[in-house]
C-alpha positions in Angstrom: -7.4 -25.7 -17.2 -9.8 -28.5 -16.1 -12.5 -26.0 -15.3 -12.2 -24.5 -19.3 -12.5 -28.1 -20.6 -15.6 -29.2 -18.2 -17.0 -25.9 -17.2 -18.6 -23.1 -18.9 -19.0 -20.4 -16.0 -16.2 -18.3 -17.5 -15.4 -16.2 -20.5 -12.6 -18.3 -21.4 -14.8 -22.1 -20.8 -17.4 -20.1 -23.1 -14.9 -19.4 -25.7 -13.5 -22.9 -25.6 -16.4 -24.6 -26.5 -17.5 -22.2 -28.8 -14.2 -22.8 -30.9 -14.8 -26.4 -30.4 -18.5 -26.7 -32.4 -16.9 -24.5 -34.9 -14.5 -27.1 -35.4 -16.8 -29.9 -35.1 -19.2 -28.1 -37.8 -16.2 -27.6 -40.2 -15.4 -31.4 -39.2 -19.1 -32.4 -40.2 -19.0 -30.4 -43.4 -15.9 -32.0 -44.9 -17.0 -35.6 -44.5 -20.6 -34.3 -46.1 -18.5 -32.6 -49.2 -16.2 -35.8 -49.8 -19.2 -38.1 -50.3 -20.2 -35.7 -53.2 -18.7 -36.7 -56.5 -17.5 -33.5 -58.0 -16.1 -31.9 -54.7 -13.9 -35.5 -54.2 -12.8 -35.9 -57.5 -11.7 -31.9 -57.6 -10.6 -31.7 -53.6 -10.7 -35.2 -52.6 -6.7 -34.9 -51.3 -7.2 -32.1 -49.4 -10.6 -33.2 -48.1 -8.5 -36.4 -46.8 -6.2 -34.2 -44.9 -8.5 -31.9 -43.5 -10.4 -34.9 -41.7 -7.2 -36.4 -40.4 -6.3 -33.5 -38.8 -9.6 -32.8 -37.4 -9.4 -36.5 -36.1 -6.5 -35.9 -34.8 -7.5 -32.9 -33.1 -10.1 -34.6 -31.4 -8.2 -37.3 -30.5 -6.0 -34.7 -28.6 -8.9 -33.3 -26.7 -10.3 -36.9 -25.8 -7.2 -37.9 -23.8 -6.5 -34.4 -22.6 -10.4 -34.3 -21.2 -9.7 -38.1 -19.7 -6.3 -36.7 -18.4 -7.9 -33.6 -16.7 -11.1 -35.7 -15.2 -11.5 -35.8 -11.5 -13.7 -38.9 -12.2 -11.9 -40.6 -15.5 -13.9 -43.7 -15.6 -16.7 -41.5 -15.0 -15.7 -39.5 -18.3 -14.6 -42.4 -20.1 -18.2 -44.6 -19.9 -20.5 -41.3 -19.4 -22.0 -40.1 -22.2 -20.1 -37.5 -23.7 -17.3 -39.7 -23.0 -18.3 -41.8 -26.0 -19.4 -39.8 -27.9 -16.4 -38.2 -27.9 -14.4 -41.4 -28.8 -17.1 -42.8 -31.4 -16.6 -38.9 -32.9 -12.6 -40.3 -33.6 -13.3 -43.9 -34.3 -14.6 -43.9 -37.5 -11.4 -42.2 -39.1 -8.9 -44.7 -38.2 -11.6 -47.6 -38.9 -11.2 -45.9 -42.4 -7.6 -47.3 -42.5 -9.0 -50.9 -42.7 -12.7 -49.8 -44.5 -12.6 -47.7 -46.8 -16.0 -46.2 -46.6 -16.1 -46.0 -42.8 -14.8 -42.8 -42.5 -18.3 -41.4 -43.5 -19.2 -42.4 -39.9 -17.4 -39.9 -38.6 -20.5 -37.6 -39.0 -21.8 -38.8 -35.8 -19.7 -36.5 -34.2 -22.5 -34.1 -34.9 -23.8 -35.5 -31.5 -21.3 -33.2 -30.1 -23.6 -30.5 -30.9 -25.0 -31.2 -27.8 -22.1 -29.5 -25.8 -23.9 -26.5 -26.6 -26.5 -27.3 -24.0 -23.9 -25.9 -21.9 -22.3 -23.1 -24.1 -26.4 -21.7 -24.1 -27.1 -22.8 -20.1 -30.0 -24.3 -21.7 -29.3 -26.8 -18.9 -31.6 -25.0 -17.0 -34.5 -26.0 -19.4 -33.8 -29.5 -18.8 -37.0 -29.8 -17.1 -38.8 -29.8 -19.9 -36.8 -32.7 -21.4 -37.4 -34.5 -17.7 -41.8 -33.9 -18.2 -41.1 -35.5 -21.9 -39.3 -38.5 -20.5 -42.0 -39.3 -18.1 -44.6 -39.3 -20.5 -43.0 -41.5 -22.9 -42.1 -43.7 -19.2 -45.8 -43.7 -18.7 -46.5 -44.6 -22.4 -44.5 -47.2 -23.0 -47.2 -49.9 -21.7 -49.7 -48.7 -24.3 -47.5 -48.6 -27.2 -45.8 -51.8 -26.7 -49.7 -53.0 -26.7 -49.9 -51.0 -29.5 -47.0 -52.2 -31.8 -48.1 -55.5 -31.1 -51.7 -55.3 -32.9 -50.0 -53.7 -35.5 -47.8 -56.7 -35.8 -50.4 -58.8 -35.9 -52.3 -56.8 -38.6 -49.2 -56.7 -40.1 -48.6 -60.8 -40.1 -52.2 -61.4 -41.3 -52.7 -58.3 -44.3 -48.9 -59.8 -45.5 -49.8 -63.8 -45.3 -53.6 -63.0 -47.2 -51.8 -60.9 -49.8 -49.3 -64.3 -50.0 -52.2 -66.0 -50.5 -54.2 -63.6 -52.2 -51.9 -62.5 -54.9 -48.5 -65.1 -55.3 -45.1 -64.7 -56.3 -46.3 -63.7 -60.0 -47.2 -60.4 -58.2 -44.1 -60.0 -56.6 -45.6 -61.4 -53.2 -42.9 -64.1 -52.9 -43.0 -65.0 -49.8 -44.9 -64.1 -46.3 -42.0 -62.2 -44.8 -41.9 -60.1 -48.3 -45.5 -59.7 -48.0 -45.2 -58.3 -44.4 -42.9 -55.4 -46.1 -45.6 -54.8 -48.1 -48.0 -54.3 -45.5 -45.6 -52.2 -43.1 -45.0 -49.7 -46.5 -48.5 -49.5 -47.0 -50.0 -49.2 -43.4 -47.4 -46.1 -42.8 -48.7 -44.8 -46.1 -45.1 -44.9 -47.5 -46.2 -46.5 -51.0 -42.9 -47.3 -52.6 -44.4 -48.8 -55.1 -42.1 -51.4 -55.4 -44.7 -54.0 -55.2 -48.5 -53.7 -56.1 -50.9 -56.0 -56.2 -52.7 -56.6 -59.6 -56.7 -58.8 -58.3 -59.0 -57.1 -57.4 -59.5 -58.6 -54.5 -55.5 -57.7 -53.4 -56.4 -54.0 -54.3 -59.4 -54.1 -52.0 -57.2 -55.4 -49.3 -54.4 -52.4 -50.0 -57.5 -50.1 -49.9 -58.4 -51.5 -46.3 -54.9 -51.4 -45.2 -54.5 -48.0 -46.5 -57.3 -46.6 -44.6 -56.4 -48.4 -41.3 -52.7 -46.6 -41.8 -55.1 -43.3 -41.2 -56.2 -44.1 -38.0 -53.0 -46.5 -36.6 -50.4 -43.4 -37.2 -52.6 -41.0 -35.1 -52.6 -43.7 -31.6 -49.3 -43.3 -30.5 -49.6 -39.5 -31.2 -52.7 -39.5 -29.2 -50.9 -41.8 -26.4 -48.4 -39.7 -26.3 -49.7 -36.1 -25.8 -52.4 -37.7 -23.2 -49.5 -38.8 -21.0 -47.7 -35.7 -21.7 -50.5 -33.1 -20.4 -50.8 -35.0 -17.6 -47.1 -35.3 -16.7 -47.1 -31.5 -17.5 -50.2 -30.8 -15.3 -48.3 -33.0 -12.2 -45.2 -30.9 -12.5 -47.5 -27.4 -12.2 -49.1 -28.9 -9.2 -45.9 -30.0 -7.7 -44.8 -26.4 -7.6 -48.1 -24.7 -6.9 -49.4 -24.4 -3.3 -52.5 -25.1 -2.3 -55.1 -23.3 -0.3 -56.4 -25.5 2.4 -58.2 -22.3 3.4 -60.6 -21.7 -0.2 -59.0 -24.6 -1.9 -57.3 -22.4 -4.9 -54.4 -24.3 -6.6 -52.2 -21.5 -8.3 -50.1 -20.3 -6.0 -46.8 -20.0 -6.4 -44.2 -22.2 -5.1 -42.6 -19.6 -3.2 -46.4 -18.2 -2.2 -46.7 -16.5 1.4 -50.2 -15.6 1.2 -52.7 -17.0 -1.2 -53.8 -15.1 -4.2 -57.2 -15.6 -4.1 -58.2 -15.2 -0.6 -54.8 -14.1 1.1 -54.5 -16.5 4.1 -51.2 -17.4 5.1 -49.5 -19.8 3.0 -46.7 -21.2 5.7 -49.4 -21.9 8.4 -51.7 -23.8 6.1 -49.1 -26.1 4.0 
């Protein structure tokens, strides 16, 4: 039974967790219909019981998983552990708040599970070379972040200054939201200056958002190649004979010159 619940090396694991994103999608879709007006006021009862007994469903299948775990405290503080349990929390929250049941769509999280269902497990390398170029990148975007802060502090306290609470600039911290919505080119609209000289300095800001949203993209692919381009190398062989670089891992002789690969690495 255990190796159905945790495993997916069978026809009857497979099955298992197919049924179980089935569920979770039908789970999802109830709590997305109920916040719609028309479909509560029409089905709002049955939508109620639907999500209780997917809740308690889940419920079910959290203790029976924590009850089948070789390592339960493993299971319990891992990460599908809580997902599972924040994917049944929101429900009987809902019994003290009303709304909080509409939380309970973070059970689409459990979508993951199907990492296993696919064995796209095996492409987790992939996701391994991403994570070491956002590692690698984290020094120059915090760098980064912090001059846009700092633009950020000054464009919002000379609009303050610039333009006044008559404008709707009525305070620095206000004027700051102003400045992140307009460097990100967002533009709610919600507050516009009215100078000229505060519309020159929304024209400045505007063009800097230009050029500020394509550094961390730039940061971010840079550090990515080369994390890409370390993982090739680490399973290429190389040549000491003619120096080539592309062999194969698993390379006897070399491609380019055929020496023998074992002797020379």
């Amino acid at each position: 039974m255990a190796n159905i619940v945790f495993e997916s090396n069978d026809r009857a694991s497979k099955n298992f967790d197919i049924v179980l994103l089935i569920v979770i999608l039908l789970s999802v879709a109830v709590v997305i219909l109920d916040s719609v007006e028309q479909i509560n006021e029409q089905y709002g009862t049955l939508l109620y019981v639907l999500e209780w007994l997917f809740t308690l469903l889940f419920t079910l299948e959290y203790f029976f998983r924590i009850w089948l775990s070789n390592d339960k405290k493993g299971y319990i503080f891992g990460f599908y552990g809580i997902v599972d349990l924040l994917a049944i929390v929101p429900t009987y929250m809902s019994l003290a708040l009303i709304e909080a049941h509409y939380l309970t769509v973070i059970r689409a999280l459990r979508f993951l599970r199907i990492l296993r269902v696919l064995k796209l497990v095996e492409y987790l390398q992939e996701a391994s070379i991403l994570k070491v170029a956002l590692n690698e990148s984290k020094l120059k975007i915090q760098i980064f972040l912090g001059t846009v802060l700092t633009i950020v502090l000054v464009m919002g306290s000379l609009m303050y200054i610039i333009e006044g609470p008559e404008s709707g600039f009525t305070s620095i911290p206000k004027s700051m939201y102003w400045a992140i919505v307009t460097l990100t080119t967002v533009g709610y609209g919600d507050i516009v200056p009215i100078t000229n000289l505060g519309q020159f300095m929304a024209s400045i800001i505007m063009l800097m958002g230009y050029a500020i949203i394509a550094v961390p993209t730039g940061i971010v692919t840079s550090e990515l190649t080369a994390a890409k381009y370390q993982n090739i190398m680490k399973t290429r062989k190389v040549c000491h004979e003619c120096g080539y670089q592309s062999n194969d891992s698993d390379a006897i002789y070399c491609k380019l010159c055929g020496s023998e690969m074992d002797k020379l690495n």
